[in-house]
C-alpha positions as CSV (number, residue, x, y, z in Angstrom):
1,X,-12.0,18.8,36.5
2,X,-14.6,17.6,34.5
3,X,-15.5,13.8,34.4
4,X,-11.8,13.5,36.2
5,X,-10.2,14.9,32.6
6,X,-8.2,18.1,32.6
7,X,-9.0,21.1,29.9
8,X,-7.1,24.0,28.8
9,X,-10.3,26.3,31.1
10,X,-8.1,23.9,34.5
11,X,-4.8,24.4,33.0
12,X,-5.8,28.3,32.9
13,X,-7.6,28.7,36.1
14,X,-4.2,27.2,37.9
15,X,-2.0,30.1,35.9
16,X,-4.0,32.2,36.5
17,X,-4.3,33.2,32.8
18,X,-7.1,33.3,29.7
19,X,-8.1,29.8,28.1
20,X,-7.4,30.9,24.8
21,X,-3.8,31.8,26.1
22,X,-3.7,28.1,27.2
23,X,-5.1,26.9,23.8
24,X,-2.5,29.6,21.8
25,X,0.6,28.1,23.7
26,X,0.1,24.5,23.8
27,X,-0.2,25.1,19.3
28,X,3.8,26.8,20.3
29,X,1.7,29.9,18.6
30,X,4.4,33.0,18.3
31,X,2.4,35.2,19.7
32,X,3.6,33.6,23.5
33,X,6.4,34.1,25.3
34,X,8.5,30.9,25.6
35,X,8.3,31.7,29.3
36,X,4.6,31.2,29.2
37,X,4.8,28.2,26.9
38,X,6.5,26.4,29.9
39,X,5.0,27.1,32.3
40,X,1.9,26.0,30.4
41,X,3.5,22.8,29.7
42,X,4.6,21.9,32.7
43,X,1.0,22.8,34.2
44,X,-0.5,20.3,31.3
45,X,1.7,17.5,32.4
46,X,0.9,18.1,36.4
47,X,-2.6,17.8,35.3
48,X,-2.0,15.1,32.9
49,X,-3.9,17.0,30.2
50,X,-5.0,14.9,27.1
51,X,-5.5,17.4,24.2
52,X,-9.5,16.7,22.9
53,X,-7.9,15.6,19.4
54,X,-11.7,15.7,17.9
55,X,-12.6,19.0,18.9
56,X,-9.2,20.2,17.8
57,X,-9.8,18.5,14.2
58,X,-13.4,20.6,14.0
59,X,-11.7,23.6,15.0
60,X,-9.0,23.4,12.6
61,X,-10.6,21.0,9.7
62,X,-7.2,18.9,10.6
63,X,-6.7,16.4,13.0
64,X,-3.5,15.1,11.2
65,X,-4.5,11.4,11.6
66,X,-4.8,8.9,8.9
67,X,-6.9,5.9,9.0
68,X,-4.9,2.7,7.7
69,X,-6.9,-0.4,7.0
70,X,-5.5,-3.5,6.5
71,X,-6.7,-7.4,6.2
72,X,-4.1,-8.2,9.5
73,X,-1.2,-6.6,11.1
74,X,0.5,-10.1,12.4
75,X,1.5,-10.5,8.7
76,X,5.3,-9.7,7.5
77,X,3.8,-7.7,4.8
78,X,1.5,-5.8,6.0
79,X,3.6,-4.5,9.0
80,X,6.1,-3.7,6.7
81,X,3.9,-1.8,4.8
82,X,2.4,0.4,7.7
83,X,6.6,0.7,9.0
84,X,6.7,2.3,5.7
85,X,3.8,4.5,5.7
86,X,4.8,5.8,9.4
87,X,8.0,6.3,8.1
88,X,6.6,9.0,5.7
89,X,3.9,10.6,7.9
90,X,6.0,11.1,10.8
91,X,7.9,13.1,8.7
92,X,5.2,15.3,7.7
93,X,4.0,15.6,11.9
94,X,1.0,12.9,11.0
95,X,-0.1,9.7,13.4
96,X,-1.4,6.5,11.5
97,X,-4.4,5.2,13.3
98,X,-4.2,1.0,11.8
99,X,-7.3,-0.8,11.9
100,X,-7.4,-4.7,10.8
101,X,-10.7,-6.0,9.3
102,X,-9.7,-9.8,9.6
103,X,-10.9,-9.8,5.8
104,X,-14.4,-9.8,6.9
105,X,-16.6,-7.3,4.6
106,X,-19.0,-6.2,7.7
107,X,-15.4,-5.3,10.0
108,X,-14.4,-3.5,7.3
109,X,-17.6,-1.1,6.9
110,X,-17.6,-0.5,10.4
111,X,-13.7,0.4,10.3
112,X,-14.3,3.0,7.9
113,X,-17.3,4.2,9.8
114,X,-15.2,5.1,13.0
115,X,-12.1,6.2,11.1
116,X,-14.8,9.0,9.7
117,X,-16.1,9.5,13.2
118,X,-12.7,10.6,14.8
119,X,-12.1,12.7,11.7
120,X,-9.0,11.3,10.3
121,X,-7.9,13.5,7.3
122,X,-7.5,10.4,5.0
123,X,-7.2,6.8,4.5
124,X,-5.2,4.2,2.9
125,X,-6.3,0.9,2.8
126,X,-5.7,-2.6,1.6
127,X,-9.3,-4.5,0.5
128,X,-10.2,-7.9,2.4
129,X,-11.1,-11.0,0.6
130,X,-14.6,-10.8,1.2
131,X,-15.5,-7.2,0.0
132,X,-17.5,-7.0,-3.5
133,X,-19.8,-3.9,-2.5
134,X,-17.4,-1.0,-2.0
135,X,-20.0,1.7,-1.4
136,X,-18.9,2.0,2.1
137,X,-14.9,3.1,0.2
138,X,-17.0,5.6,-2.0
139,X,-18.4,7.0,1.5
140,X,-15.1,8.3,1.9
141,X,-14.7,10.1,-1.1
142,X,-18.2,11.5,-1.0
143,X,-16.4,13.8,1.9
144,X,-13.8,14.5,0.3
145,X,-11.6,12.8,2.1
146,X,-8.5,11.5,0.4
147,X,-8.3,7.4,-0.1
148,X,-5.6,5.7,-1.2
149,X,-5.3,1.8,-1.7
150,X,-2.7,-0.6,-2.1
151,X,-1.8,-4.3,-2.5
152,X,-5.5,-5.4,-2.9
153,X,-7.3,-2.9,-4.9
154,X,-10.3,-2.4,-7.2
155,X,-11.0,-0.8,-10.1
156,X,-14.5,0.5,-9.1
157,X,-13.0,2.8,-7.1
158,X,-11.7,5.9,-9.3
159,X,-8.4,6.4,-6.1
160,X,-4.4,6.3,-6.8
161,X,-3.5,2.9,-6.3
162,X,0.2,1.3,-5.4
163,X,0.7,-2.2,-6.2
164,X,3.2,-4.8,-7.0
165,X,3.2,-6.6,-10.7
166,X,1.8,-9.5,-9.1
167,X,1.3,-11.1,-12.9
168,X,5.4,-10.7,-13.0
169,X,6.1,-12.5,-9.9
170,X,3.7,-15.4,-10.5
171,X,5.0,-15.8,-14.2
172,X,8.9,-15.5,-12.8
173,X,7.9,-18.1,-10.2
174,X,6.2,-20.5,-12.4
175,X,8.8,-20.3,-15.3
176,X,11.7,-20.8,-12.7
177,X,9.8,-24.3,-11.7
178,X,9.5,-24.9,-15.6
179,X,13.4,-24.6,-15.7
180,X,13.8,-26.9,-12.9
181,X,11.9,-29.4,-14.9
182,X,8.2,-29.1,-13.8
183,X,5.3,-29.9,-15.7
184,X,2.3,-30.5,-13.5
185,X,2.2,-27.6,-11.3
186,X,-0.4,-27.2,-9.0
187,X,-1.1,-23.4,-8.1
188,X,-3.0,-22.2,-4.8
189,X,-5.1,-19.2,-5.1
190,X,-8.0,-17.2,-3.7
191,X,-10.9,-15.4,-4.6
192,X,-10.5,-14.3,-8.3
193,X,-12.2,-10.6,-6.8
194,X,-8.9,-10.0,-5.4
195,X,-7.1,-8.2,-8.1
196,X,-3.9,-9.7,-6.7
197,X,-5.0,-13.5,-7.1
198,X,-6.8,-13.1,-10.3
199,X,-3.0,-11.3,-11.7
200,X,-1.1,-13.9,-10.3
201,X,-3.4,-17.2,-11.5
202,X,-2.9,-15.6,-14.6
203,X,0.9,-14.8,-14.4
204,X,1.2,-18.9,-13.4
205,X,-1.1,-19.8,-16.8
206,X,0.8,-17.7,-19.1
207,X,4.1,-19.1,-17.8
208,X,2.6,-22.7,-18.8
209,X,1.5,-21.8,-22.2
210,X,4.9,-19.9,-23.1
211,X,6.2,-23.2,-22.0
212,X,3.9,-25.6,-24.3
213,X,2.1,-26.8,-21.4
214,X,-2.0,-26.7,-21.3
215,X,-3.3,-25.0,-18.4
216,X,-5.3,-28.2,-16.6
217,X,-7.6,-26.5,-14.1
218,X,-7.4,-29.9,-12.1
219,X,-4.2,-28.1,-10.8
220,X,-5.5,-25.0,-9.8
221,X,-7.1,-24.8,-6.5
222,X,-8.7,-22.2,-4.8
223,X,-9.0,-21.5,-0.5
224,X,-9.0,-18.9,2.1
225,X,-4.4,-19.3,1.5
226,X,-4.3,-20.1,5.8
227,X,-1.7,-22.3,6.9
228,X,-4.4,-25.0,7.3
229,X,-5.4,-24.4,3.8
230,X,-2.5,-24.9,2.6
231,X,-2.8,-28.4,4.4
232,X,-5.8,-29.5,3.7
233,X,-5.3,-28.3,-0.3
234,X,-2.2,-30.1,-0.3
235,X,-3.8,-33.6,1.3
236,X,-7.2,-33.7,-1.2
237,X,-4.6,-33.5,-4.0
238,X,-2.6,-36.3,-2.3
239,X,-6.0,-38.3,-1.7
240,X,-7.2,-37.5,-5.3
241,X,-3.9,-39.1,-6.7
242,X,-3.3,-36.1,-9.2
243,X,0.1,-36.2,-10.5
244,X,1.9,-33.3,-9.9
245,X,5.7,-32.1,-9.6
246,X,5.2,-28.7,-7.6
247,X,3.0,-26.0,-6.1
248,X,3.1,-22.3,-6.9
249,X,1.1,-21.2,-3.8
250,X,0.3,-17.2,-3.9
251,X,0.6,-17.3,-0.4
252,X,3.5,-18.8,1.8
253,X,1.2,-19.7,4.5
254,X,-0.4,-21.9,2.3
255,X,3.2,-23.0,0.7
256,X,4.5,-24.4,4.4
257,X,1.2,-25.8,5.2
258,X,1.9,-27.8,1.7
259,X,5.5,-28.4,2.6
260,X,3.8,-30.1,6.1
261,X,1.9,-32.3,4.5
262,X,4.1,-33.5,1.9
263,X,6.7,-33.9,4.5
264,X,4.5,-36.2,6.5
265,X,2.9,-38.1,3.3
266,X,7.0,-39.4,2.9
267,X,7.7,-36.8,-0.2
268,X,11.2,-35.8,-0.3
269,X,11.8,-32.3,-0.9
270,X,13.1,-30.6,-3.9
271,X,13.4,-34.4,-5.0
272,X,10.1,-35.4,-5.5
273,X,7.7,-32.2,-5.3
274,X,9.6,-28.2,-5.8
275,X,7.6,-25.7,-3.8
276,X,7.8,-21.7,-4.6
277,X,5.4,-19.4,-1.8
278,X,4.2,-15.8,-2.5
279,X,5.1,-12.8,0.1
280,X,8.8,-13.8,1.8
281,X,7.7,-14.0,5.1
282,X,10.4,-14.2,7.3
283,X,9.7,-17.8,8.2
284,X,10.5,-18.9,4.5
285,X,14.1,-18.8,5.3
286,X,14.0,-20.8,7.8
287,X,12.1,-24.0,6.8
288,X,14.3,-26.8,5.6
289,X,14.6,-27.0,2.4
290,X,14.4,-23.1,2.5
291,X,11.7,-22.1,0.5
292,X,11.3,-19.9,-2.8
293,X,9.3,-17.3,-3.0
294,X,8.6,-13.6,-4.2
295,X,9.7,-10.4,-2.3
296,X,6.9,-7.9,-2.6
297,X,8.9,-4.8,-1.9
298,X,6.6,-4.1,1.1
299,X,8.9,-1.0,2.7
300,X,8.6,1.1,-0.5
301,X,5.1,0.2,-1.1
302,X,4.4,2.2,2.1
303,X,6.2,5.0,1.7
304,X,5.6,5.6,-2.2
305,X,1.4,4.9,-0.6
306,X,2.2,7.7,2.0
307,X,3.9,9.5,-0.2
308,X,1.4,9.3,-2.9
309,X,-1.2,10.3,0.3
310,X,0.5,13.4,0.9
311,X,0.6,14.7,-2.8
312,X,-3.3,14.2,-2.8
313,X,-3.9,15.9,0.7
314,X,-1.3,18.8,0.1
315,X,-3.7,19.6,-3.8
316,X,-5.2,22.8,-3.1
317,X,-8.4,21.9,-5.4
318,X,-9.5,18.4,-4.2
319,X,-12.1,18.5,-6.9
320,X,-9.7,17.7,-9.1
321,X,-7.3,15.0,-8.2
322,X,-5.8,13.1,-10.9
323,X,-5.6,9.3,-9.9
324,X,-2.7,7.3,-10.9
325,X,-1.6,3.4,-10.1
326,X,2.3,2.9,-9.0
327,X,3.5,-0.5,-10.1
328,X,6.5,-2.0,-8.3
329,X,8.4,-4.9,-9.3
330,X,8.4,-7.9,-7.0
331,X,12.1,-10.4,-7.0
332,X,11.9,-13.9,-6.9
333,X,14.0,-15.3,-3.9
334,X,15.6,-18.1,-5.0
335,X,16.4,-20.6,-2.6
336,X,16.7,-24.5,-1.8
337,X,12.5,-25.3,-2.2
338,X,12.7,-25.3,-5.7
339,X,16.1,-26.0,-7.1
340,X,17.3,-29.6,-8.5
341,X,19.6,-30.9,-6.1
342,X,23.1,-30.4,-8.4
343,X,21.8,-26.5,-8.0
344,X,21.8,-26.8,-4.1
């Protein structure tokens, strides 16, 4: 066996048979007895034969593998979201390959390079925080490889797109803290690049101005939305001695970072300061006070992306694909964080 890796020419030189009766029966081809097709099996699995998955995708223009690229896979969200887009392409006999690019631009180019290099048929992806030049996305379509994006998208990129009305959920969250009584809400946000923090700073501004209350960009403070952000945010407000009521973070890692540091600063919570998070991490219903925040839907966003995926790939003229964006609506999850304590 060649560098200590078994091929079909081993499998077929232990049977006693033709390669290409090897290479027809491992693809369960018709044209082979079932007899045959076990014993070839079985000879594949007493070698320990590892199908060449590259060579197979040249042979065949299909190596039914699709690249998913996402910011982080520890995330609530994001796992969720490639749960969802397994669920779809293991119906359809595909394998999702998920790469993370930790939301660093240069990871991310060299993701996309090797997802192109092991000839995945298409890719979904979810754009990091520091990408602004997306030539290395239009590399992809310059194949004619299908791309699909979700959650954080762009519109330089002329791709189907499935996202959440994050504008709705930041104006829901803001207006419930207006009902609560809230007037000097401070919101936490992120690079306005990101189509999903730009929509949601501007759900939180409309929400204040629907409400008779000037948007006062003292209150709105941008970071990287980290847990330690979210801690060191919340303390140079505290040191600053800005008045505020509440935070509308659009992350909830930020949020309980905030929650931390208001805890151990001796502010009472929903008393003195109501909090209301972004994403419904799992963790959010555990804190005490429980905290508020917006469900992003993050199981259908995957399968309507996969799904979405599939309708591109399975167009017989790929020079014509019609793009279209999916808009889901998020809920906001009331709970303790954020409601006056005759509500609790």
């Amino acid at each position: 066996m060649k560098n200590g890796k078994a091929t079909i020419h081993d499998i077929a030189e232990k049977l006693q048979v033709t390669a290409s009766t090897v290479s027809r029966a491992l693809n369960n081809n018709p044209r082979i007895s079932d007899a045959t097709k076990k014993k070839v099996l079985k000879a594949a699995k007493e070698l320990n034969y590892q199908p060449n998955n590259i060579a197979s995708a040249l042979r065949s223009g299909k190596s039914r593998l699709i690249g998913v690229v996402v910011p982080t896979a520890n995330r609530n969200f994001f796992s969720s979201v490639i749960r969802g887009i397994e669920e779809i392409a293991n119906s359809f006999n595909y394998k999702v390959v998920i790469s993370q690019s930790y939301d660093d631009y240069e990871k991310e180019m060299q993701t996309i390079e090797a997802l192109l290099n092991v000839q995945v048929d298409g890719v979904i992806a979810s754009i990091g925080k520091t990408t602004e030049n997306v030539d290395h996305f239009k590399k992809i379509l310059k194949k004619g490889i299908p791309l699909v994006l979700f959650d954080r998208v762009t519109n330089e990129l002329d791709v189907s797109q499935v996202v959440i009305d994050d504008y709705f959920g930041a104006f829901q969250a803001t207006e419930h803290l207006i009902k609560e009584g809230c007037k000097r809400i401070v919101h936490f946000t992120s690079s306005q690049n990101i189509n999903i923090y730009k929509e949601r700073k501007r759900g939180y501004e409309d929400a204040l101005l629907k409400h008779g209350i000037a948007v006062d960009p003292e209150l709105i403070r941008f970071s990287k939305l980290q847990l330690e952000d979210g801690r060191a945010t919340m303390q140079e407000v505290i040191d600053e001695k800005t008045s505020f009521d509440a935070v509308f973070s659009a992350s909830d890692y930020s949020i309980m970072g905030a929650m931390q540091v208001l805890k151990e600063n001796g502010y009472k919570l929903p008393q003195d300061v109501k909090l209301v998070g972004f994403g419904d991490e799992p963790f959010t219903s555990f804190t005490e006070p429980t905290l508020t925040t917006v469900n992003q839907k993050s199981i259908p966003m995957g399968n309507i992306t996969a799904e979405t995926f599939f309708e591109i790939l399975n167009q017989k003229d790929q020079t014509n694909i019609i793009s279209k964006k999916t808009i889901l609506k998020p809920e906001l999850i009331i709970r303790n964080s954020s409601l006056n304590q005759e509500n609790i």
